[in-house]
C-alpha positions in Angstrom: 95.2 -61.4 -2.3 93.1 -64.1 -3.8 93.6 -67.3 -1.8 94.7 -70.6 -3.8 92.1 -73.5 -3.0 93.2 -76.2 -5.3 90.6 -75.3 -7.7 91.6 -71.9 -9.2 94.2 -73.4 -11.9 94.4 -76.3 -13.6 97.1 -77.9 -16.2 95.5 -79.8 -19.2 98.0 -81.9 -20.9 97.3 -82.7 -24.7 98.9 -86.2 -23.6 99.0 -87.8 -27.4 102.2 -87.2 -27.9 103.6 -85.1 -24.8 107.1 -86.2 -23.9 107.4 -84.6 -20.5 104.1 -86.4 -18.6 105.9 -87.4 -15.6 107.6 -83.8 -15.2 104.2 -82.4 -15.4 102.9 -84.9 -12.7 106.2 -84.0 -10.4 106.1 -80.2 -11.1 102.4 -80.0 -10.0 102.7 -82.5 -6.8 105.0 -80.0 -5.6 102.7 -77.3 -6.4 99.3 -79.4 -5.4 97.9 -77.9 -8.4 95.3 -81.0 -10.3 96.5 -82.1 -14.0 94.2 -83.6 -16.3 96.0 -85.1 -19.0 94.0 -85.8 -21.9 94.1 -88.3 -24.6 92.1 -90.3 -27.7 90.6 -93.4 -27.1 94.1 -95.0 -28.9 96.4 -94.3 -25.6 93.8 -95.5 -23.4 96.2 -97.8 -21.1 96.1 -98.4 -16.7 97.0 -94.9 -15.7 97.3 -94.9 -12.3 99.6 -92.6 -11.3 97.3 -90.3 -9.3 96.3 -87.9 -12.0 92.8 -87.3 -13.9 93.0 -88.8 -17.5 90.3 -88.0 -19.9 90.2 -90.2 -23.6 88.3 -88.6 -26.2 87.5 -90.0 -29.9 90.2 -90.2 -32.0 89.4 -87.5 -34.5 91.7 -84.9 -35.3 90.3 -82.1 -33.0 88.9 -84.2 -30.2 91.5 -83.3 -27.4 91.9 -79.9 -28.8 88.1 -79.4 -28.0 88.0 -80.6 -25.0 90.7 -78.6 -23.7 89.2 -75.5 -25.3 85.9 -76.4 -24.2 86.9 -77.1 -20.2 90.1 -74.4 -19.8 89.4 -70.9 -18.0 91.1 -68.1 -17.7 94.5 -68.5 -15.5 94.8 -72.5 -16.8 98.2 -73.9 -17.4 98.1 -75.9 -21.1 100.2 -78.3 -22.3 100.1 -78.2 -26.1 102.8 -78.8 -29.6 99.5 -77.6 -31.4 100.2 -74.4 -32.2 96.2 -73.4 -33.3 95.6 -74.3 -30.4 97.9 -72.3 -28.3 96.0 -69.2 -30.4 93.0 -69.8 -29.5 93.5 -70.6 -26.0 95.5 -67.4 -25.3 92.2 -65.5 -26.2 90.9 -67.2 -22.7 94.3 -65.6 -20.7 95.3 -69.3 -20.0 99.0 -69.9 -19.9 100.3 -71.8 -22.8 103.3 -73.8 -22.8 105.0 -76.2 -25.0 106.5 -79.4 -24.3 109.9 -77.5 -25.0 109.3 -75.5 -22.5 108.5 -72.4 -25.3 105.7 -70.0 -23.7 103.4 -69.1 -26.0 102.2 -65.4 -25.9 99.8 -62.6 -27.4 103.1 -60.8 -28.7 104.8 -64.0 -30.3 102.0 -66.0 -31.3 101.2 -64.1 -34.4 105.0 -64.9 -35.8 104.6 -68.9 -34.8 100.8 -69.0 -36.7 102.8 -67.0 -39.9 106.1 -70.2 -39.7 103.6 -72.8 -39.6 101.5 -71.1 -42.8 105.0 -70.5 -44.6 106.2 -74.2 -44.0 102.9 -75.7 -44.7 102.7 -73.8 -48.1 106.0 -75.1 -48.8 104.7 -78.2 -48.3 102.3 -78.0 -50.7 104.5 -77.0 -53.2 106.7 -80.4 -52.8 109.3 -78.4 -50.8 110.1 -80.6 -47.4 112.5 -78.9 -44.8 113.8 -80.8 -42.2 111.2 -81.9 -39.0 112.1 -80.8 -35.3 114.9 -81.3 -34.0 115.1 -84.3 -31.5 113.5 -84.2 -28.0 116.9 -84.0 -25.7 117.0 -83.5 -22.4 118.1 -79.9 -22.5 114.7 -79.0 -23.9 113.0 -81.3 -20.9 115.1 -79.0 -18.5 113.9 -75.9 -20.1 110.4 -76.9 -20.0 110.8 -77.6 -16.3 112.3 -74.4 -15.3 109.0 -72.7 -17.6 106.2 -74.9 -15.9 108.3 -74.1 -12.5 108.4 -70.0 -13.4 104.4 -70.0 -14.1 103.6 -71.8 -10.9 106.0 -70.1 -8.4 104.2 -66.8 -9.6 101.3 -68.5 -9.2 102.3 -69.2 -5.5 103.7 -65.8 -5.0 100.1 -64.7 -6.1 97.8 -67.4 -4.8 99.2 -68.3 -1.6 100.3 -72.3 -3.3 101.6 -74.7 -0.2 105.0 -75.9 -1.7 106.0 -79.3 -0.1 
């Protein structure tokens, strides 16, 4: 069984407009497994709360790149971008959203074909409703997903749970 040194995983946060940052940072102190939480240049602020932040540009790919760019196989990513979550499943990361939805090689075909759909629509002058509000039932479920990846991660990597 491999042995978990702290350096096998990672979780990179696209931390623009993430709603569950401080669930991240609690769920992987309990797991000692590192989050980098990147962002543009816009959000940088004093972040000192014990995690790596990384600021990029602020074009409209910049974090996207760098988490494609840095991410390996087994990562934990953080992501609403949905293009993203595609292409980053092609490296066998683990892709979650801030909803806690896990994004997989047998769904993510179906989410890629809803975003083309409404963004035709769009085009066309034909506006559905946005998401629904962020409540605190989809915070939960995104816990209990980030906490399912990493406890098999422990069952498989030998992670110390404090």
């Amino acid at each position: 069984m491999e042995k978990y040194d702290g350096k096998n995983i990672t979780i990179f946060v696209d931390a623009d407009a993430c709603p569950v940052k401080e669930e991240i940072a609690s769920v992987a102190k309990k797991y000692k497994v590192p989050v980098c939480f990147i962002a543009s240049y816009a959000h940088v602020g004093k972040k000192d709360d014990g995690n790596s932040w990384v600021f990029v540009d602020q074009e409209k790919e910049s974090v996207d790149l760098y988490i494609f760019n840095n991410s390996k196989k087994h990562d934990i990513i953080i992501t609403q971008d949905i293009g993203l979550a595609g292409m980053l499943l092609k490296k066998c990361t683990h892709v979650l959203s801030p909803r806690g939805m896990l994004f997989t090689e047998d769904t993510i075909d179906s989410v890629l074909h809803l975003r083309y759909i409404s963004a035709r629509e769009r085009r066309n002058g034909n506006y559905i409703k946005g998401p629904k509000k962020f409540q605190d039932k989809d915070r939960h479920h995104f816990i209990t997903a980030l906490e399912k990846i990493l406890s098999n991660y422990a069952g498989n990597f030998k992670i110390h749970i404090e």
